[in-house]
Every structure is written in C-alpha cells, then in structure tokens.
C-alpha positions in Angstrom: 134.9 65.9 28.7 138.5 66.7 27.6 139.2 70.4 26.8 140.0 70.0 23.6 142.4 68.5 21.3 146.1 69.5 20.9 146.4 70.9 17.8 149.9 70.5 16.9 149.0 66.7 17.7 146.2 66.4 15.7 147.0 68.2 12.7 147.5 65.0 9.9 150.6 64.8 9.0 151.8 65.9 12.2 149.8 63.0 13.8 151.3 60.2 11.5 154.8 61.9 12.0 154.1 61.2 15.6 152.9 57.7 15.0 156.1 56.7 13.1 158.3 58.0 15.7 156.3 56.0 18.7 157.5 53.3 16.5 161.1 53.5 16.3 164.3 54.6 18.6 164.9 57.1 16.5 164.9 57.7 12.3 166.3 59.5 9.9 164.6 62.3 7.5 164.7 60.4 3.9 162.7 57.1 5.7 160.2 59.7 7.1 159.7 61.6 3.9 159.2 58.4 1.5 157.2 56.9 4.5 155.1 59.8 4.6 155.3 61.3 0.7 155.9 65.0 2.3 157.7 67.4 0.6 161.4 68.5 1.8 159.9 71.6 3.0 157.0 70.5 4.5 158.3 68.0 6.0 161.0 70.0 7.5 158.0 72.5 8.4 156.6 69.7 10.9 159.6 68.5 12.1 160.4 72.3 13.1 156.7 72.6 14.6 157.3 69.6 16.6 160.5 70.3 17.8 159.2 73.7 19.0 156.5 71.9 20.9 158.7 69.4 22.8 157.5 66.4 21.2 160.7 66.0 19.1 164.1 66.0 19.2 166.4 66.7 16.1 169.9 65.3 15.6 172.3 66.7 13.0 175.8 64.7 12.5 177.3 63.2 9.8 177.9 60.0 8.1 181.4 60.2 6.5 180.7 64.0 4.4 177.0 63.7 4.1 175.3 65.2 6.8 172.3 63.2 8.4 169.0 64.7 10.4 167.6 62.3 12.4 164.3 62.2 14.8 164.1 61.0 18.2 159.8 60.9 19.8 160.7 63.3 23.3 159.1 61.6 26.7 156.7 65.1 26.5 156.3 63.7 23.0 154.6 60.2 23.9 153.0 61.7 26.5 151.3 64.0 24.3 149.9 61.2 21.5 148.8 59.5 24.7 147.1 62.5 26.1 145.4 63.0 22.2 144.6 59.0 21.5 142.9 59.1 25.0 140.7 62.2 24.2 140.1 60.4 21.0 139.0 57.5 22.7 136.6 59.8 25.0 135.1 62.0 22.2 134.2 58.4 20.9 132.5 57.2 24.1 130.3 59.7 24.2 129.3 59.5 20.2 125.9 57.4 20.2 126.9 56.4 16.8 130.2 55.0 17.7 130.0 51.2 18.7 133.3 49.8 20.6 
C-alpha cells in the first residue's frame, strides 16, 4: 500500500492545475484562470504552492508593455501526478467496490 497521497497533488484545484499543465508546453495565467474559473488570487495562491513544491515553473516576460506569467509542468512535476494517479489506481485495487 502507498504511504499516502501527496497533498499538494491532491488538493482539487491544484490537481486539475496539474492536469492542464501535463497537457500543454507551457500556458499562460488568463487561459488557466478561465479554464479553471479561479480567482486572481487563488489562482496565484496555487501557482505559488506549486512552484514551492517543484512541480512548477513560472515565467514572467513581456509581450510589448504588458507583462505575461506563464506556467511550464517541472519533470519533478509529472513525476509527481504520476506518482498520485498510480496511488490512485492502487487505493482503487484494493476497494471491493471498485470494478476495473
């Protein structure tokens, strides 16, 4: 049995932030926050949480004036949703209620 789930992987909206970026090189912060209806703040809040963690990495530049955050998935990132979808996949073997 696993030891447990990573908690700044399975924590929703940190887990569909994670999904997104498996998705894409890399994306920019107004396409995650109307993708994912968060908050400027939270959504900021995740992003920070995850970049603390490894899982992401944060690019500020700019586009002419404006300047632009955008989000790259880390290696130790899609390692970690690999790790968490395999525990999930474990927890779920062992569930007698849980058919495949």
């Amino acid at each position: 049995m696993t030891s447990g789930l990573d908690r700044v992987v399975h924590e929703p909206a940190r887990l569909r932030i994670l999904m997104l970026l498996s998705a894409v090189e890399e994306t920019d912060f107004k396409f995650l926050q109307s993708t994912l209806a968060l908050t400027n703040g939270n959504l900021s809040s995740h992003m920070s949480r995850l970049e603390r963690a490894g899982y992401v990495k944060i690019l500020k530049g700019f586009v002419g004036k404006v300047t632009q955050t955008r989000y790259r998935l880390t290696e130790e990132g899609q390692r970690a949703l690999s790790v968490y979808w395999k525990s999930i996949d474990e927890i779920r073997s062992l569930s007698p209620h849980v058919s495949g």
